[in-house]
Kinemage of the C-alpha trace (Angstrom):
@kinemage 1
@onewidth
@group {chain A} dominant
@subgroup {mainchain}
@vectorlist {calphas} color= white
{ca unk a 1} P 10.066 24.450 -1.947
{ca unk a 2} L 13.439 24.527 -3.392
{ca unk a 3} L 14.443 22.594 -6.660
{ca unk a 4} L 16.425 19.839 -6.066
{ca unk a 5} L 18.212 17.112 -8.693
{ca unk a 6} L 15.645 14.179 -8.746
{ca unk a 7} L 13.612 15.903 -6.192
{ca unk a 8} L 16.178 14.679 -3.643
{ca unk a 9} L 16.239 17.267 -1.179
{ca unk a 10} L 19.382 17.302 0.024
{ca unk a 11} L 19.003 20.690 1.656
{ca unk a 12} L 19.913 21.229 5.352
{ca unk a 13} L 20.018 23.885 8.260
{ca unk a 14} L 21.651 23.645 11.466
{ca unk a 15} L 20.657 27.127 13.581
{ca unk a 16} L 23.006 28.003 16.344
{ca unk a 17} L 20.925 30.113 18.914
{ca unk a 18} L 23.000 30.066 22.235
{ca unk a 19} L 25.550 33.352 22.442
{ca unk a 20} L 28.682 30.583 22.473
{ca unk a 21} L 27.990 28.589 19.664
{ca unk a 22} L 27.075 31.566 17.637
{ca unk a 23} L 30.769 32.957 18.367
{ca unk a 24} L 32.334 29.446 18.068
{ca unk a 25} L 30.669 29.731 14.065
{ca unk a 26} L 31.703 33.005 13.230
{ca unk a 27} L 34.882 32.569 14.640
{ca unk a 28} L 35.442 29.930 11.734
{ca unk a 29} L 34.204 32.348 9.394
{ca unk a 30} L 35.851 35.471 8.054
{ca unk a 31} L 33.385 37.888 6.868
{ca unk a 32} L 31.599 38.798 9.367
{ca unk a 33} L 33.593 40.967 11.297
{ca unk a 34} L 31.808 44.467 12.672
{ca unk a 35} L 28.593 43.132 12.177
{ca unk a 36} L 28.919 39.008 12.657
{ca unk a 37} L 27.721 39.563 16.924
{ca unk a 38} L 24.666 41.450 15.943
{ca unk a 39} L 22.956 38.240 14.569
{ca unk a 40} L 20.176 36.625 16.900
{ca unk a 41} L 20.670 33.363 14.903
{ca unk a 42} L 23.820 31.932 12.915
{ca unk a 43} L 22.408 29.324 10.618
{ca unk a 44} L 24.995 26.588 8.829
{ca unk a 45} L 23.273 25.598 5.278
{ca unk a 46} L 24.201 21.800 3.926
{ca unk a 47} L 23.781 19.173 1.467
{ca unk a 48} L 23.923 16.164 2.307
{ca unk a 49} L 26.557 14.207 0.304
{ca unk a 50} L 24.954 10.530 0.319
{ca unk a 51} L 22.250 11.774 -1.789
{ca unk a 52} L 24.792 12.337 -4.980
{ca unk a 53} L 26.296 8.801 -6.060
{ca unk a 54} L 28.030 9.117 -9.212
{ca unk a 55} L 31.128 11.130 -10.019
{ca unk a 56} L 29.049 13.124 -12.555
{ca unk a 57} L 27.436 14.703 -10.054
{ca unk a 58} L 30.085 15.516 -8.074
{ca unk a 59} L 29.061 19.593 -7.906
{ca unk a 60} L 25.467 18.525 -7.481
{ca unk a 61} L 25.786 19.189 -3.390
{ca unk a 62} L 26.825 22.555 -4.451
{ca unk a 63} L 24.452 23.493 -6.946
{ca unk a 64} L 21.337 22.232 -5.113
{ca unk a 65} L 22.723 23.626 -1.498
{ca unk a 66} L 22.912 26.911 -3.202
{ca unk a 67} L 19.242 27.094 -4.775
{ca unk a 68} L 18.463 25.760 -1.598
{ca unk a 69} L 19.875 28.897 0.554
{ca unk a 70} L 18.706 30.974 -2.061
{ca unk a 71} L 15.241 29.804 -1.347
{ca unk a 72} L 15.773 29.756 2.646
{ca unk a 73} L 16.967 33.823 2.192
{ca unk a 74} L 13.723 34.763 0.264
{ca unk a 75} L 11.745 32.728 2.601
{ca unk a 76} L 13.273 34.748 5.929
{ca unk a 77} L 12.889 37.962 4.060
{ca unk a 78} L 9.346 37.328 3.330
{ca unk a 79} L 8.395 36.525 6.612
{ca unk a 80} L 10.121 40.105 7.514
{ca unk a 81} L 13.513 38.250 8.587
{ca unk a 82} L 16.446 39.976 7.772
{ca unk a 83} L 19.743 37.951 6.652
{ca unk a 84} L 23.385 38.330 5.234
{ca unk a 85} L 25.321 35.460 3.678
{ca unk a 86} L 28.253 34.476 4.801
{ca unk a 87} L 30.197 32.217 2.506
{ca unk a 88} L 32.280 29.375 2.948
{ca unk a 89} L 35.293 29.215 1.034
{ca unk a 90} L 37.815 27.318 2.870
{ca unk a 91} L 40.745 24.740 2.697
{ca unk a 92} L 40.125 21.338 4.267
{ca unk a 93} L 41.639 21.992 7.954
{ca unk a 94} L 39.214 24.772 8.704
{ca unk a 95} L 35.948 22.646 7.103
{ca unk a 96} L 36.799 19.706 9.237
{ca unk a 97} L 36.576 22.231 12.320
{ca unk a 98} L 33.131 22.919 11.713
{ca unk a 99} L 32.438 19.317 11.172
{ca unk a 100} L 33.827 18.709 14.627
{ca unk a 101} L 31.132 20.226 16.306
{ca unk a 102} L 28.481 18.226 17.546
{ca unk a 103} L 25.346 18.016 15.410
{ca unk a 104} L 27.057 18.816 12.177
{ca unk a 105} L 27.622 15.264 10.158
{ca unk a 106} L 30.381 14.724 8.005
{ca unk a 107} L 28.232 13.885 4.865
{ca unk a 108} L 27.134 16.920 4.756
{ca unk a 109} L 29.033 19.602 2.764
{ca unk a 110} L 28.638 23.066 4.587
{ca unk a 111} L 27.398 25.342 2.239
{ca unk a 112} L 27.373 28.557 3.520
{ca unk a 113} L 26.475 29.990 6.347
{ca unk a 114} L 23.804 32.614 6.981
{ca unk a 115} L 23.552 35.529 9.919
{ca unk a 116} L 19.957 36.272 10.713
{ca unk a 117} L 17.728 38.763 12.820
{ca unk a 118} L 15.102 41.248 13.253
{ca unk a 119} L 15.926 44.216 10.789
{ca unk a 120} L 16.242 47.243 12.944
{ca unk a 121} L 14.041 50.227 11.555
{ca unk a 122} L 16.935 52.062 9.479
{ca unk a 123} L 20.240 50.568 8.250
{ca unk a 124} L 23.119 50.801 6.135
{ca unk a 125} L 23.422 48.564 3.531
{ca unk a 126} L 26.496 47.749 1.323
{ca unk a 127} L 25.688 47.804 -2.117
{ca unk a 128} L 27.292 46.946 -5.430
{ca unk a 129} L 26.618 47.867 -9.204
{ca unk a 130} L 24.651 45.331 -10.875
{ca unk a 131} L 26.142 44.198 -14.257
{ca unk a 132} L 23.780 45.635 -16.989
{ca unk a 133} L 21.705 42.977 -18.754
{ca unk a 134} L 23.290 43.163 -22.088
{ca unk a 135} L 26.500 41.585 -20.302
{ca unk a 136} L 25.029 38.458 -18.460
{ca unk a 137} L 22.150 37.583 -20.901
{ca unk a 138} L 23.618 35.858 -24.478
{ca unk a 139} L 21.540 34.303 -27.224
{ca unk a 140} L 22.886 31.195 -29.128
């Protein structure tokens, strides 16, 4: 149900359930340490590049892969399924690696990936302060 430019839908998920390709993705990814083994699921979030063909849309991938996770996270949480980002920020050598596994093409441009699970019945939560709204909302 996510937006998409020109309803293209370049949105996709690749979900790594086996214990040694969970490891083999978090090992690639650096912010999940502590908590990274606890997820039942790893899920790898793409666009697919061939659906962008001009230079002026060369963020495109990035903007629609992001609405897209957005709308996978509030999907998972309404069906009661917990989930922490885990972003994907990284120079060329380490985004080929993840393209060198098996199922993941390389027209697709990893977006993030996500850790996901059953929510136990308490948990601790990092938390930030929220910018107020007088410092994000501006009228022209």
């Amino acid at each position: 149900k996510s937006p998409s430019v020109c309803n293209r839908e370049a949105g996709g998920v690749f979900v790594a359930t086996s214990p040694a390709m969970k490891e083999r993705l978090l090992r690639l990814q650096n912010g999940n340490r502590g908590f990274g083994d606890q997820a039942d699921r790893v899920l790898v979030i793409t666009s697919r590049l061939d659906t962008f063909l001009t230079t002026g849309e060369r963020y495109q991938a990035w903007i629609d892969g992001g609405m897209f996770a957005m709308s996978l996270v509030y999907a998972l949480h309404s069906l009661g399924v917990g989930s922490c980002c885990l972003n994907w920020s990284v120079d060329p050598t380490l985004d080929r690696s993840i393209h060198a596994i098996p199922g993941i093409p390389a027209d697709h441009a990893v977006i993030m990936m996500l850790a996901i699970g059953n929510l136990p019945s308490e948990l601790r939560v990092a938390q930030s302060p929220r910018r107020p709204v007088d410092e994000v909302l501006h009228f022209l």
